[in-house]
N, C-alpha and C positions, 0 to 999 in steps of 0.2 A: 838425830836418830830418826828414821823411818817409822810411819803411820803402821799401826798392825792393822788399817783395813786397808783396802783397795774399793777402787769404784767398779764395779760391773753392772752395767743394764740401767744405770744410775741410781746403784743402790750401792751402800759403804759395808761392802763384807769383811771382817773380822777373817785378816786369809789366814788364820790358824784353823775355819772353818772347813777350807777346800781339801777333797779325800786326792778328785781328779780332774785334768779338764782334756776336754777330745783333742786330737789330731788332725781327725778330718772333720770336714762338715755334715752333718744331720743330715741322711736322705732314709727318708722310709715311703714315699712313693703315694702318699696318701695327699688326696685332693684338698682336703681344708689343714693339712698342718700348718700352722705358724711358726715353725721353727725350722723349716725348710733351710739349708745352707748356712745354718747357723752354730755356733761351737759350746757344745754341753761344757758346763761348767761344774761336778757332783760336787755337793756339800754334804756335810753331816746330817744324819735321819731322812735318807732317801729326795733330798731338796735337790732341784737341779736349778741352775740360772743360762740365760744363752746370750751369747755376744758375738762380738762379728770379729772378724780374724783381729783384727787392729788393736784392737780390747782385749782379744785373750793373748795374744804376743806380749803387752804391758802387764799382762796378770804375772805372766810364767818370770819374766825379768823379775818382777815383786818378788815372787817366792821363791826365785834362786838366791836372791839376793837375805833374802831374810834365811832362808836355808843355810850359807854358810856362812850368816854371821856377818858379810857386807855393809849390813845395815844399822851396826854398832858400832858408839863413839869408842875410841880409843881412850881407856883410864877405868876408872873405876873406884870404890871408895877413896882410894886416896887419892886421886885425879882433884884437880882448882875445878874441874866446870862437874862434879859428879855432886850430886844433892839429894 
């Protein structure tokens, strides 16, 4: 069975946390942003994390995967490997 976190930013998020994550990259045009080109990741209570295309491609796989169930062993109570 699959991790319920994922790594972004090299931090282990819990991706039942994630609402949304961008499409495009982060431009607002402002001189000192640090997030420039970088891919919004929203979490719950207004938190955002940013990662770079590579990182949030691996995120979206995570959460499709756990989305439809992918990411679970076949069996269940009565399954030999369920405990």
């Amino acid at each position: 069975m699959s991790s319920l976190f994922c790594i972004i930013d090299d931090k282990h998020v819990p991706i039942y946390r994630i609402l949304w994550i961008s499409d495009v990259p982060h431009f607002c045009g402002e001189d000192d942003c640090q997030c420039e080109g970088r891919y919004e990741v929203r979490l719950e209570q207004g938190e955002s994390l940013w990662t770079n295309r590579e990182e949030r491609d691996e995120v979206l796989k995570v959460l499709e995967k756990w989305h439809t169930g992918d990411d679970l062993d076949a069996g269940g109570p009565d399954s030999e490997n369920w405990s």
